[in-house]
C-alpha positions in Angstrom: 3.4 -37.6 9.5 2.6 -33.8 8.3 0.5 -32.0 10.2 -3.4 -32.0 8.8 -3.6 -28.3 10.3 -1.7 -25.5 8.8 -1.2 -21.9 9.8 -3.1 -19.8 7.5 0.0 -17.7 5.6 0.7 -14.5 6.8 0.9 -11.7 4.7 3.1 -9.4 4.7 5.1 -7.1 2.0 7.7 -9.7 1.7 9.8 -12.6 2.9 8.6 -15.0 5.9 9.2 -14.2 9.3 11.5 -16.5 11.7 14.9 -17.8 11.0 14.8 -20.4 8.5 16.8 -23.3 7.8 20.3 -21.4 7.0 19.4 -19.4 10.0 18.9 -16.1 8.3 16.7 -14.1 9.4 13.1 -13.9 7.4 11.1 -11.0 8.2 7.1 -11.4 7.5 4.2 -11.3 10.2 4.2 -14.0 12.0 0.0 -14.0 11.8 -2.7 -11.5 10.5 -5.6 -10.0 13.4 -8.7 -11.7 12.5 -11.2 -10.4 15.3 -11.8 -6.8 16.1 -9.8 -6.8 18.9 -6.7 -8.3 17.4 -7.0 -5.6 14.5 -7.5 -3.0 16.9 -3.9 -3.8 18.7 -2.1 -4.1 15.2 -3.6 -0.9 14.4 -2.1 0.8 17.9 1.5 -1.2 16.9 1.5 0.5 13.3 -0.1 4.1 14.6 3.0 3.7 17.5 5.5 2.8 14.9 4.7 5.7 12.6 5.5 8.3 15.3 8.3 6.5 16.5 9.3 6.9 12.7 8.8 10.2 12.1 10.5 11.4 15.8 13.6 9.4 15.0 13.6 7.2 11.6 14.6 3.9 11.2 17.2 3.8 13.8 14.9 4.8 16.3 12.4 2.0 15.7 12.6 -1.0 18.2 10.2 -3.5 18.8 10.7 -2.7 22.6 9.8 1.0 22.0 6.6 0.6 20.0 5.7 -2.2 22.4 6.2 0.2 25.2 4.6 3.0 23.9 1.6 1.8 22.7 0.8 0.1 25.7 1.0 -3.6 24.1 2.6 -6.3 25.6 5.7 -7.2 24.1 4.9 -10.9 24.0 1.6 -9.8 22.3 3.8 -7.6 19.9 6.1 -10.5 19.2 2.9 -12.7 18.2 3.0 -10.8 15.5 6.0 -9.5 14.4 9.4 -11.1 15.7 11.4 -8.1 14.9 11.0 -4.6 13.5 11.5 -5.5 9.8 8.7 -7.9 10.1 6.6 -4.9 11.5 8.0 -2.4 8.5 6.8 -5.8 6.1 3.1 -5.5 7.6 3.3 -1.8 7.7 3.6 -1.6 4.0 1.6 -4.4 2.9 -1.0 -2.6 5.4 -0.7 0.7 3.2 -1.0 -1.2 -0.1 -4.5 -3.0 1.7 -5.8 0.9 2.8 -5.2 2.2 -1.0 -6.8 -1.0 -2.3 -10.1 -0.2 -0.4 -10.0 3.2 -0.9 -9.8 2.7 -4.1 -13.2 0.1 -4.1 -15.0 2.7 -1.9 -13.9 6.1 -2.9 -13.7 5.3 -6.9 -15.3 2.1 -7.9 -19.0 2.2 -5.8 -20.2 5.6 -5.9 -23.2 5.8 -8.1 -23.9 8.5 -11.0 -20.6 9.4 -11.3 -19.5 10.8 -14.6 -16.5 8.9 -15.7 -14.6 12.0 -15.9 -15.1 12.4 -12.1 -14.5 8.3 -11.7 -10.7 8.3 -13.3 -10.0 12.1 -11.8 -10.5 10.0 -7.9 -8.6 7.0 -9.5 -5.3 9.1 -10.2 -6.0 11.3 -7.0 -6.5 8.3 -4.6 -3.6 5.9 -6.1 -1.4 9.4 -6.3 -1.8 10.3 -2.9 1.2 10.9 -0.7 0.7 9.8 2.7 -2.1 12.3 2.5 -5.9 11.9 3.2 -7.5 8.6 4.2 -4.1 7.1 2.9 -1.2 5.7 5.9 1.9 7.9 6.3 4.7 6.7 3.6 7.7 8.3 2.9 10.7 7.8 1.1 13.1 6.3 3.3 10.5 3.5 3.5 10.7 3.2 0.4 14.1 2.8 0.2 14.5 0.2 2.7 12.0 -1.9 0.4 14.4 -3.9 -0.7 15.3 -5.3 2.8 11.8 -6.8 2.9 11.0 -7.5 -0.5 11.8 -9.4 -3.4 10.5 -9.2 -7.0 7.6 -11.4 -6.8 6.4 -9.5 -4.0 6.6 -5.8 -6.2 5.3 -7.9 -8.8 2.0 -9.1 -6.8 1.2 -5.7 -5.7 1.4 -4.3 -9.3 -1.2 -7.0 -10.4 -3.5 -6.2 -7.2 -3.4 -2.3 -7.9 -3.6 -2.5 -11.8 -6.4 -5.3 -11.3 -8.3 -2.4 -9.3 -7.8 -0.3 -11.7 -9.1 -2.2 -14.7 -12.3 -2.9 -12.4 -12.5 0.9 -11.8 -12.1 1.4 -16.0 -15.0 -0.9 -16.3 -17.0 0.7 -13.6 -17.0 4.1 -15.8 -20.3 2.6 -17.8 -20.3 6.1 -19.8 -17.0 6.1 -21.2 -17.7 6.0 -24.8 -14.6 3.7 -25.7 -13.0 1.4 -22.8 -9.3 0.7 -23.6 -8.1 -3.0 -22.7 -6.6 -3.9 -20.0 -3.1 -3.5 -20.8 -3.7 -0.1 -21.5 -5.2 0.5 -18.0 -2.2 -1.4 -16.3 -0.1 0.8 -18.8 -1.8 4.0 -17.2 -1.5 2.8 -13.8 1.9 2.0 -13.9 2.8 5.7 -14.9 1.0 6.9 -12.0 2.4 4.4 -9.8 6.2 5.2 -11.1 5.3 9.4 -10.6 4.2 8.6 -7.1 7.1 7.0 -5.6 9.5 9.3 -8.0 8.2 12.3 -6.0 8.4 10.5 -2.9 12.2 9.8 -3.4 12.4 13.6 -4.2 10.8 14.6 -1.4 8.5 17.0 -2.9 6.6 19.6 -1.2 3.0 19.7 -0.8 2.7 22.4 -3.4 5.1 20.2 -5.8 2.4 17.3 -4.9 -0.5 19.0 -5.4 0.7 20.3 -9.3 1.2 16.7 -10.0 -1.5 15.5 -8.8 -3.4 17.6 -11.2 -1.3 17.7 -14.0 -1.3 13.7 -13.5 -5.6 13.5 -13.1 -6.0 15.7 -16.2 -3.7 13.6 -18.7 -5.5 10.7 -17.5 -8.4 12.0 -18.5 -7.2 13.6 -21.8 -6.1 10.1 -23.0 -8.8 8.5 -22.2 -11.1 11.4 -24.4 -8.4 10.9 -27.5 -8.7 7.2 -27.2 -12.8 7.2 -27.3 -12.6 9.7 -29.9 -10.5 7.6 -32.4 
């Protein structure tokens, strides 16, 4: 008889964690911290993992040493990730959760803004580069995306991020002309693509900063053309 209690589904960037029934190895968090606590030690695991990163890359990354490290258990690591790609799967689906927020509280809530300001945040925020209030990213992480992702899983943060973006559109109440939402999704997609462009390129922070403006003020211009038509 099947179980009547299920584990909630994890989330991660990508494919399940645990061997499956060919034996392969899947590589999704086992589980997601509910309580304070729990979201507190995941935190510690992702800081740890980051510096382990950026001291010796991917290589260098064990689920021993960022146990170790950040002073969690390894049992208690292994609750919730079973190996280090399952980690790298939370750690990026973590990033895409920070940018959604940021996005709600930094872009979409603030009162009174002029919707000049509103889209300027949008492309700023979603553009950033590791910078900020935004995780560190970079592009070898990007580039061992495909080890933890599959198309769905690109295609469900697309639709997260350009829903967010459409609900930023609609929270510019001023703009004299709202364009639909494949338009926004059309936007966001080019600032999306530019971002992890440059990150393959490895641009420096002057490099980043150009775009970032260049990028803001197009947004903006095409939105004024479109509302003047």
């Amino acid at each position: 008889m099947p179980s009547l209690y299920r584990r909630r589904p994890a989330v991660g960037f990508g494919k399940s964690a645990g061997p499956d029934a060919a034996g392969k190895t899947r590589i999704k968090p086992l589980k997601r911290p509910r309580q304070a606590r729990a979201k507190f030690t995941v935190q510690a695991i992702y800081d740890t993992f980051v510096r382990i990163w950026r001291a010796a890359g991917w290589q260098g990354v064990t689920t021993r040493a960022v146990a170790m490290e950040s002073g969690v258990s390894i049992g208690t690591l292994y609750e919730y990730f079973p190996n280090k790609e399952a980690l790298l799967s939370g750690y990026v689906r973590h990033c895409v959760e920070v940018l959604l927020d940021a996005i709600e509280t930094e872009v979409i809530r603030p009162a009174g803004l002029a919707w000049e300001e509103r889209v300027d945040r949008l492309v700023r925020v979603t553009g950033s580069l590791g910078t900020g209030s935004q995780p560190y990213f970079d592009a070898a992480m990007l580039q061992l995306e495909n080890v933890i992702a599959e198309p769905k899983h690109h295609r469900r943060v697309f639709e997260e991020l350009s829903d967010k973006w459409i609900k930023a559109v609609d929270a510019c109440t001023d703009l004299p002309a709202r364009p639909d939402p494949a338009a926004v999704r059309n936007l966001f997609a080019l600032v999306w693509g530019g971002k992890r462009y440059l990150l393959l390129l490895d641009a420096d922070d002057a490099a980043q900063a150009r775009w970032s403006d260049d990028t803001a003020q197009m947004c903006v211009a095409w939105l004024h053309l479109r509302s003047a038509r």
